[in-house]
N, C-alpha and C positions, 0 to 999 in steps of 0.2 A: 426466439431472438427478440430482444429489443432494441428500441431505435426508433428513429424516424427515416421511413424510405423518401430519398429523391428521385425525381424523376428528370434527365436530363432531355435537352432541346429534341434527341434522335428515341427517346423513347426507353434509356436504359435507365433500369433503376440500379440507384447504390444504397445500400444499407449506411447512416450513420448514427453510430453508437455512442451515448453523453452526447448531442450536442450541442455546439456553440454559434452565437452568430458566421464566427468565421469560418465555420465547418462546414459553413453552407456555402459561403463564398467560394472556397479551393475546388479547383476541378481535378485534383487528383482524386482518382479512390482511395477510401483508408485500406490500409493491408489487413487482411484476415488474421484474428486473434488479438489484435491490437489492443488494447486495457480502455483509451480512449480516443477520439476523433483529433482529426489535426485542428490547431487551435483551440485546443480542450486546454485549463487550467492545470498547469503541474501544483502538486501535493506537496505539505513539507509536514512532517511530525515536530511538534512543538511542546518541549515541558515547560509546562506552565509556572513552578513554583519561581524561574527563572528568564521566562520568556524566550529559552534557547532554543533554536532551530535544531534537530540535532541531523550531523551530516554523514555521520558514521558508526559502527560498531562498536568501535572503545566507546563513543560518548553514549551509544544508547544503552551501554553495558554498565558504563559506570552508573546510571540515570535507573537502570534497573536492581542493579546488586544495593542500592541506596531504598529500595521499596521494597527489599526483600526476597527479590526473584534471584535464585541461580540457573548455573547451567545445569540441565539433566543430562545426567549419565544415561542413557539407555544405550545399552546394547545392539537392540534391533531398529533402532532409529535408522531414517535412510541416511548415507553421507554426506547428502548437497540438502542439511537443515542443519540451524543451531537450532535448541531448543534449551528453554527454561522453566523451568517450577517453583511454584512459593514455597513446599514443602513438601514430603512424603505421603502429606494425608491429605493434601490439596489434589483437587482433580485438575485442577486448571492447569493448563499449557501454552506457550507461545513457541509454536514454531514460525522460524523464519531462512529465508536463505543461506546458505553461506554467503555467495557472492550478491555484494551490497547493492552493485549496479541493476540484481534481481528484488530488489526491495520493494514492493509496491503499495500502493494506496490501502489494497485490503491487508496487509500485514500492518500499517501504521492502525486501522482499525481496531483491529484483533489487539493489539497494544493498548489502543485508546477506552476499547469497554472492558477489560480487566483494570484496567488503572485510570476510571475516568476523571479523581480531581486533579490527576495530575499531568495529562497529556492529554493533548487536542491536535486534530489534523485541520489545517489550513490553506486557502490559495499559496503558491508561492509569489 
């Protein structure tokens, strides 16, 4: 695990994951599995050719089928991923969520190092 442990007034530690100044200040515990700390900076995927923030599936689809990625067909894919390929004889894959509310940081990555002059992830 990484992190920085606190150690409150009575002696209990809490694990805090990414954190922030203000991560340190809240006296709740972060919940286990949590992506980041409370008062951690929310993430926004950005295409750059346009500076658009993108906030959903149509836009990062159009944003993709425009750089040449479609959706792959596979068969044995699980059902809660889209996923996309450059081509047949490309190895590279971006899977992602179906449900966009499941979107996270390392899927905007995963987007951002196959396609890095054209997407960047950001504070929001």
């Amino acid at each position: 695990m990484s992190g920085v442990w606190v150690f409150n007034a009575k002696g209990v530690a809490r694990l805090i994951t990414n954190p922030t100044k203000e991560s340190f200040e809240t006296k709740e515990p972060t919940k286990s599995g949590t992506a980041t700390a409370p008062g951690a900076r929310r993430r926004v995927l950005v295409y750059l050719p346009e500076n658009q923030v993108i906030t959903s599936y149509e836009e990062l689809d159009q944003r993709l089928h425009e750089l040449g990625w479609v959706p792959y067909d596979n068969p044995h894919k699980p059902p809660h991923l889209i996923q996309y390929h450059q081509c047949p004889c490309s190895i590279d894959l971006i899977s992602l969520p179906k449900d966009y509310a499941k979107f996270k940081t390392q899927h905007m990555y995963d987007i951002v190092v196959k396609n890095s002059p054209y997407f960047i992830v950001r504070d929001a």
